[in-house]
C-alpha positions as CSV (number, residue, x, y, z in Angstrom):
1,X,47.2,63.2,1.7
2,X,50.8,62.9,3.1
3,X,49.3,63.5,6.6
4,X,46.6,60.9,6.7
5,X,49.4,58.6,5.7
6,X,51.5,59.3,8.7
7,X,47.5,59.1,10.7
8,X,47.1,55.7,9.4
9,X,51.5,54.0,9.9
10,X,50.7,55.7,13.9
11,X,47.2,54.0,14.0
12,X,48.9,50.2,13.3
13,X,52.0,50.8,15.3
14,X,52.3,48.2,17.7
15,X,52.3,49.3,21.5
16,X,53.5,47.5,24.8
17,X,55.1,44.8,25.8
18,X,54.6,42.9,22.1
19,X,56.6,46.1,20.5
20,X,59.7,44.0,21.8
21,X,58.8,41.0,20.1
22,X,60.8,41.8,16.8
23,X,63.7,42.6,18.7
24,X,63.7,39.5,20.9
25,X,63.0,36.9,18.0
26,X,66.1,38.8,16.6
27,X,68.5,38.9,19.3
28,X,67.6,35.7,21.1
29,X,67.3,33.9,17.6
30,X,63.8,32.2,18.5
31,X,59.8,33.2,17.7
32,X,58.2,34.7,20.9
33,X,55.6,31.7,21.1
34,X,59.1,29.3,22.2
35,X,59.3,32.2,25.1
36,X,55.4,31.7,25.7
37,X,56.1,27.9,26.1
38,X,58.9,28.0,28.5
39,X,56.9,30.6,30.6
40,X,53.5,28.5,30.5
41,X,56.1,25.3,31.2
42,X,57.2,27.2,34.7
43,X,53.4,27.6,35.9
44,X,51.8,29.9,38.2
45,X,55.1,31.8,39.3
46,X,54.9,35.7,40.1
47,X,56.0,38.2,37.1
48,X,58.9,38.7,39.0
49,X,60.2,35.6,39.2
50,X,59.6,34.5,35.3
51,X,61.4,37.3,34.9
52,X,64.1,36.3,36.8
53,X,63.9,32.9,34.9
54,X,64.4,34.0,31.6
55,X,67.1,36.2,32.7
56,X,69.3,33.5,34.8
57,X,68.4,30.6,32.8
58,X,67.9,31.9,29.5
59,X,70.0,35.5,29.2
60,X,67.3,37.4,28.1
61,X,67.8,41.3,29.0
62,X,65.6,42.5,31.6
63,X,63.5,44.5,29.2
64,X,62.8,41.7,26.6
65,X,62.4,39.6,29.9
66,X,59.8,41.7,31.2
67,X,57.8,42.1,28.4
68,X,57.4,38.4,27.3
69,X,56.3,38.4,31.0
70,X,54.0,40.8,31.5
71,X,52.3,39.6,27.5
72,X,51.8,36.6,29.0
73,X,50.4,37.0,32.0
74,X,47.9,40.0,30.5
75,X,44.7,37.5,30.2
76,X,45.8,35.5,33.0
């Protein structure tokens, strides 16, 4: 039984870029979807340079940068 437990926590864990989100809601003190905004806000940009944004403007690290980024842009 124990194993199926540990089979079912690794089945939920969340992968990619929204495994950040927890960390950046708690080091930036905001929800991701105020992140979402400002990126949707700054248009058709490249993922480099919303990355850049939220780095210069905003003082996000370039990991939690990156994966707002690349989250956002994913169905784009």
């Amino acid at each position: 039984m124990e194993g199926k437990e540990s089979v079912m926590k690794d089945e939920t864990k969340v992968k990619g870029p929204a495994s950040y989100f927890p960390s950046i809601e708690k080091t930036y003190g905001h929800p991701v979807a105020h992140w979402f905004a400002i990126l949707k806000a700054a248009g058709g940009i490249k993922h480099m340079e919303l990355v850049n944004l939220l780095k210069t403007e905003y003082k996000l690290g370039h990991g939690h940068a990156n994966a707002l980024v690349a989250y956002h842009l994913k169905d784009q």
